[in-house]
C-alpha positions as a Python dict, from the first residue, in 0.01 Angstrom:
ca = {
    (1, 'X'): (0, 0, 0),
    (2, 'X'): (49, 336, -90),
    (3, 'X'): (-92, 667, 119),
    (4, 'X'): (-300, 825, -176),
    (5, 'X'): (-626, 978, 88),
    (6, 'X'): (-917, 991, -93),
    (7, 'X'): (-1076, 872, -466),
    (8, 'X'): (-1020, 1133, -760),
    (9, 'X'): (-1440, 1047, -791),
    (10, 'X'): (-1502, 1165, -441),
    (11, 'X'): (-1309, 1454, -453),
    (12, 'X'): (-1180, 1620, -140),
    (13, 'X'): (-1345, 1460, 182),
    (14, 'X'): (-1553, 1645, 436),
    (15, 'X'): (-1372, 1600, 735),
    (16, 'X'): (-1664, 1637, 973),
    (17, 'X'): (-1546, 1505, 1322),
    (18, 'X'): (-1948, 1521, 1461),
    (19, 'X'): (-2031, 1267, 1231),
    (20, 'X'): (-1995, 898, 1310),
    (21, 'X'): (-1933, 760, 990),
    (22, 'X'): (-1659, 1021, 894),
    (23, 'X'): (-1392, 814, 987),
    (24, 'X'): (-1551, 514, 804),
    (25, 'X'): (-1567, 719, 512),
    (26, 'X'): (-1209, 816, 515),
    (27, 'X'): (-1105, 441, 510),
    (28, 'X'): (-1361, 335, 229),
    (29, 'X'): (-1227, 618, 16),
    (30, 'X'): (-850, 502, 126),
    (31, 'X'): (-916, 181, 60),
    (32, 'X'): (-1155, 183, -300),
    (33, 'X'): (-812, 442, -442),
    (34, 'X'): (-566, 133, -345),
    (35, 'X'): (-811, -111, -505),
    (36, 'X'): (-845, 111, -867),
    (37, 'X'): (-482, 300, -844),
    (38, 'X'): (-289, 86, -629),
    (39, 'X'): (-134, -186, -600),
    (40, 'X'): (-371, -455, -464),
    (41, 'X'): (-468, -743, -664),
    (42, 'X'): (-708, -1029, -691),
    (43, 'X'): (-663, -1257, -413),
    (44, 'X'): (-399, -1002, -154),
    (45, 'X'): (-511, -1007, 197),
    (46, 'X'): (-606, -689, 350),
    (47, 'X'): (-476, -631, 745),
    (48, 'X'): (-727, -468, 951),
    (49, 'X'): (-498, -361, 1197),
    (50, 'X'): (-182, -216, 894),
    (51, 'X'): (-484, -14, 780),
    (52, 'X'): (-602, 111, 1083),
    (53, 'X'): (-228, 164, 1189),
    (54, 'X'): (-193, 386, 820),
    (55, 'X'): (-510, 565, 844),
    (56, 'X'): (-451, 632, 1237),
    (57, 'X'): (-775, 474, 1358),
    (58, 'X'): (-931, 244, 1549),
    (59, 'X'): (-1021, -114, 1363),
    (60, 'X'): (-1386, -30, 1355),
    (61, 'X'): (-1401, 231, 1077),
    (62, 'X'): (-1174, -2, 879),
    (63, 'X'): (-1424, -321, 890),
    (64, 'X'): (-1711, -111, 821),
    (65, 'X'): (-1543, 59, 522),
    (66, 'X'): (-1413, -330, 446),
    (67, 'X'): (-1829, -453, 452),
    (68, 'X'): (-1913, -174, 238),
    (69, 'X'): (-1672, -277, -5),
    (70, 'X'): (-1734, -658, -26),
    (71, 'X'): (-2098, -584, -45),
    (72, 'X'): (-1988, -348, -369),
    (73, 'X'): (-1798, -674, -456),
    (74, 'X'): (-1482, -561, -452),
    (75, 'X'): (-1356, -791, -163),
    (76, 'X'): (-1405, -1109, -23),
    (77, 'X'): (-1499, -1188, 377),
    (78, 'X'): (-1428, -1539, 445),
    (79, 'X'): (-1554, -1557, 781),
    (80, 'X'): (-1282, -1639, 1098),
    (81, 'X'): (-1021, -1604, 830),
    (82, 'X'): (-989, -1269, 689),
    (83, 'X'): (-1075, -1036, 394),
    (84, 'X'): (-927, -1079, 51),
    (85, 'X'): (-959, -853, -290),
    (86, 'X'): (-1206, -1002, -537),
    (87, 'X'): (-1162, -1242, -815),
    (88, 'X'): (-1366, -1124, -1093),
    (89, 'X'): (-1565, -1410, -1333),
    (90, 'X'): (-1529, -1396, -1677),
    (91, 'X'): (-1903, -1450, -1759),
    (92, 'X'): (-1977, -1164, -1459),
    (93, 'X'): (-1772, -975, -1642),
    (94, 'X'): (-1957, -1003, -2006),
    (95, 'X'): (-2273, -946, -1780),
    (96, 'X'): (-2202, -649, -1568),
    (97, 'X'): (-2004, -458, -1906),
    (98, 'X'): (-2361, -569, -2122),
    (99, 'X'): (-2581, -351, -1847),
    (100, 'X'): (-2294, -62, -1848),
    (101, 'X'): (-2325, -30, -2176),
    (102, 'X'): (-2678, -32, -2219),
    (103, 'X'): (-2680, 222, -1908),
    (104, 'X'): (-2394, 461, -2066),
    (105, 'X'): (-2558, 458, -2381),
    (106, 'X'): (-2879, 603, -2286),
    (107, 'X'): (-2743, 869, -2050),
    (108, 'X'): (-2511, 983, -2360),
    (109, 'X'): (-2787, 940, -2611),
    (110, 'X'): (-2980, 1189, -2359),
    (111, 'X'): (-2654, 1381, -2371),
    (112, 'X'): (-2621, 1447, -2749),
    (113, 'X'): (-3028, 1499, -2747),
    (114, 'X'): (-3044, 1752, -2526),
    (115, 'X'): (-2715, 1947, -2444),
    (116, 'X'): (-2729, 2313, -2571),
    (117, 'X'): (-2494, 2553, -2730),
    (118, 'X'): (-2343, 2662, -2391),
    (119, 'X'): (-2291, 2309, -2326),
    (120, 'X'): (-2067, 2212, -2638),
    (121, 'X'): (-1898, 2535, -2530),
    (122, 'X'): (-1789, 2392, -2188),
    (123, 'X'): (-1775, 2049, -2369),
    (124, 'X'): (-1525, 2122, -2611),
    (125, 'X'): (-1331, 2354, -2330),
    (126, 'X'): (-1293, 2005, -2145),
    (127, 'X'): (-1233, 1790, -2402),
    (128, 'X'): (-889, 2020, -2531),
    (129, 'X'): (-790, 2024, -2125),
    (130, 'X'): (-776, 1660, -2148),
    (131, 'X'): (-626, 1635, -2466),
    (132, 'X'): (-318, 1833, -2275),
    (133, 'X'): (-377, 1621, -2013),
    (134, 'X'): (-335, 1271, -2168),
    (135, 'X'): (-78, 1407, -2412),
    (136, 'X'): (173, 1422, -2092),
    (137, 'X'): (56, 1111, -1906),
    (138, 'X'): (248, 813, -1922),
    (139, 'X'): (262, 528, -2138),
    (140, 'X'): (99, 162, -2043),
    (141, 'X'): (358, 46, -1796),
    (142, 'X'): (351, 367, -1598),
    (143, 'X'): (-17, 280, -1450),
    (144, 'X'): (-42, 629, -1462),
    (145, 'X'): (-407, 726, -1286),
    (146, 'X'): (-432, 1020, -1534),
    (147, 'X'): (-631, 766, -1771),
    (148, 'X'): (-867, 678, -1528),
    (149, 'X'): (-929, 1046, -1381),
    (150, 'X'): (-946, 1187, -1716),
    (151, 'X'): (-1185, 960, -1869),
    (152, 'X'): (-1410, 1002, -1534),
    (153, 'X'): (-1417, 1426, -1610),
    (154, 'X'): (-1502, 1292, -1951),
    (155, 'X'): (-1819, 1090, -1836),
    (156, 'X'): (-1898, 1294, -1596),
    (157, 'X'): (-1911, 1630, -1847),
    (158, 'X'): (-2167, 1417, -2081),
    (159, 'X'): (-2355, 1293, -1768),
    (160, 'X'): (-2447, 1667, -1668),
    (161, 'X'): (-2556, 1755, -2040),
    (162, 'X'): (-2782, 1422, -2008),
    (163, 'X'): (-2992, 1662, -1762),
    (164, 'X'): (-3146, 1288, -1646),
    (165, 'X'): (-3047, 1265, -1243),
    (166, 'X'): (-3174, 954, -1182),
    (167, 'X'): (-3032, 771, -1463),
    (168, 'X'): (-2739, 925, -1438),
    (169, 'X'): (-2675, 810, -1086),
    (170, 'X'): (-2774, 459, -1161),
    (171, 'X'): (-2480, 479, -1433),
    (172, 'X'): (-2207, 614, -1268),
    (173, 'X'): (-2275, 380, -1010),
    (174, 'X'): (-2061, 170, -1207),
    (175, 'X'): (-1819, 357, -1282),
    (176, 'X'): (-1569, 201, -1021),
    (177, 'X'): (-1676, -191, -1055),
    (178, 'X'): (-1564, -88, -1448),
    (179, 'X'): (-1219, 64, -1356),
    (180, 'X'): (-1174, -242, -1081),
    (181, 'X'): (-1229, -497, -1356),
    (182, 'X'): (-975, -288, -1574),
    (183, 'X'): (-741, -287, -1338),
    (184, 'X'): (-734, -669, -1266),
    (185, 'X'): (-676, -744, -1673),
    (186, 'X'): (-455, -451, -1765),
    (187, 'X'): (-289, -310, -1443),
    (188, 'X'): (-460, 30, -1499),
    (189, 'X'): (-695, 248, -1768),
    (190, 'X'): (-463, 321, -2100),
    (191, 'X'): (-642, 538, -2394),
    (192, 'X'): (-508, 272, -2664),
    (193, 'X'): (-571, 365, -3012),
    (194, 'X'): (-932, 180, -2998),
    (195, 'X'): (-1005, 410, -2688),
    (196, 'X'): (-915, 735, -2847),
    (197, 'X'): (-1140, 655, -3164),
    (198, 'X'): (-1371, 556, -2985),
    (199, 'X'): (-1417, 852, -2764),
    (200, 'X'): (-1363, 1089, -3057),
    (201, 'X'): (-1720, 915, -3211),
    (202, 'X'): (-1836, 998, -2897),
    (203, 'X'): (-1730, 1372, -2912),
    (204, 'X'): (-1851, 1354, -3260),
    (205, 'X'): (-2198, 1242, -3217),
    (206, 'X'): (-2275, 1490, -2919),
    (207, 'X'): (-2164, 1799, -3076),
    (208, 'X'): (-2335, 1678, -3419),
    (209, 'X'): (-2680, 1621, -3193),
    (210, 'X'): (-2667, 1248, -3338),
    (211, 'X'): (-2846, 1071, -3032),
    (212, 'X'): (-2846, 745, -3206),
    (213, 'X'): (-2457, 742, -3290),
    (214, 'X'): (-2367, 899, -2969),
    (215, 'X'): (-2571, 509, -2824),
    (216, 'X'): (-2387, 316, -3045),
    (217, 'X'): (-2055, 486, -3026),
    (218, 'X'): (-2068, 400, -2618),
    (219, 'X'): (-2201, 46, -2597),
    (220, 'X'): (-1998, -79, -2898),
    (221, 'X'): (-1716, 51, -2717),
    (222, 'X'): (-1779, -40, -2386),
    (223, 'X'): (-1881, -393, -2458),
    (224, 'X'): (-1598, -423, -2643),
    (225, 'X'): (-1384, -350, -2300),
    (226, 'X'): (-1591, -637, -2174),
    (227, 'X'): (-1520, -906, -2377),
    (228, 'X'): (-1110, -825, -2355),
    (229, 'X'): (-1118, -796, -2001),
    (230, 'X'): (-1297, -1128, -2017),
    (231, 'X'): (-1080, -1251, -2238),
    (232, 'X'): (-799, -1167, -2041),
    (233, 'X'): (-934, -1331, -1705),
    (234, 'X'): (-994, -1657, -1925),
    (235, 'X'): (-626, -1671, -2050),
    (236, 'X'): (-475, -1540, -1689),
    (237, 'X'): (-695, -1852, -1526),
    (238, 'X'): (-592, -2100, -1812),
    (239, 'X'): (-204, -2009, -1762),
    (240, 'X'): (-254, -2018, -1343),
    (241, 'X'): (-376, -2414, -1403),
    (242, 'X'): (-112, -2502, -1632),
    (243, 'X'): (173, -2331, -1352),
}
């Protein structure tokens, strides 16, 4: 696994050495990049003791940081064996991107509803940034985490002009269990063609203050990741019984 530190969503991580659940902390973060950057995959066992060995800690923080994660769903426990990565469902899958949608959706109908003119200024500032950004990233078999980082400035930018806290948090709550399930099928977040037009409706409808296209843009889209990451699992699972 490789030595990234901590998740581009967390940003930098407060190294407080007073607090008890810093080091735990440190290892979730370690751990959650490998599982959405690197290169774990369904089914790889996770050592304890490598981690704790990488990270330069004791095996506690890393079994804490490894319940946290199971109980996100990202791993498995199988008791007085050991701890594997996750092997998403299909069906789970269809389910889980169904609620993201519906919870996207209303925090960027909120969005176009309510952001002002100093917002679409800022807006449109980020939006050109990560136009230069993705412009330079690397194509699909690079992996290249740019995708992923980008489109989580991209979220997170509509999220603040939601002005809705709550609802907010519940939706980027998600965020990760998305880019895990994205990982599994694809390797790693790529804007494809789809992606880009479908996050150029999105720009659309906020700046043109249409609340009811800015919805729709977002769920179509997002559902639509569902069913081919769904699709995906089915075929990968078909082709694993026929091996």
């Amino acid at each position: 696994m490789s030595q990234r530190g901590s998740s581009p969503k967390d940003g930098p991580l407060l190294r407080q050495a007073e607090a008890p659940n810093a080091r735990s902390h440190d290892a979730y973060a370690y751990l959650l990049t490998e599982l959405l950057e690197g290169e774990l995959q369904p089914n790889d066992w996770l050592s304890v003791v490598d981690i704790a060995s990488t990270l330069n800690c004791s095996r506690v923080p890393v079994m804490e940081a490894i319940k946290r994660l199971a109980a996100d769903g990202f791993l498995t426990i199988l008791p007085q064996v050991g701890c594997r990565v996750a092997v998403p469902d299909p069906n789970e899958v269809l389910d889980f991107f169904a609620f993201f949608a519906a919870a996207e959706g209303c925090v960027t109908r909120l969005a176009a509803a309510r952001r002002t003119k100093d917002d679409l200024n800022k807006f449109r500032v980020t939006c050109m940034e990560l136009d230069r950004i993705l412009k330079n990233a690397g194509g699909p078999a690079a992996h290249d985490p740019a995708y992923r980082r980008a489109n989580l400035v991209f979220h997170t930018a509509i999220h603040q002009m939601a002005r809705a806290p709550m609802v907010s948090r519940i939706a980027a709550s998600l965020w990760n269990r998305s880019d895990f399930y994205i990982k599994v099928a694809f390797g790693s977040l790529h804007f494809t063609q789809r992606v880009r037009r479908a996050h150029l409706a999105i720009r659309r409808a906020i700046i043109g203050a249409d609340a009811g296209a800015a919805e729709a843009a977002v769920e179509g889209h997002l559902r639509a990741v569902g069913d081919a990451i769904s699709q995906r699992l089915i075929t990968a699972r078909a082709e694993s019984n026929v091996d």
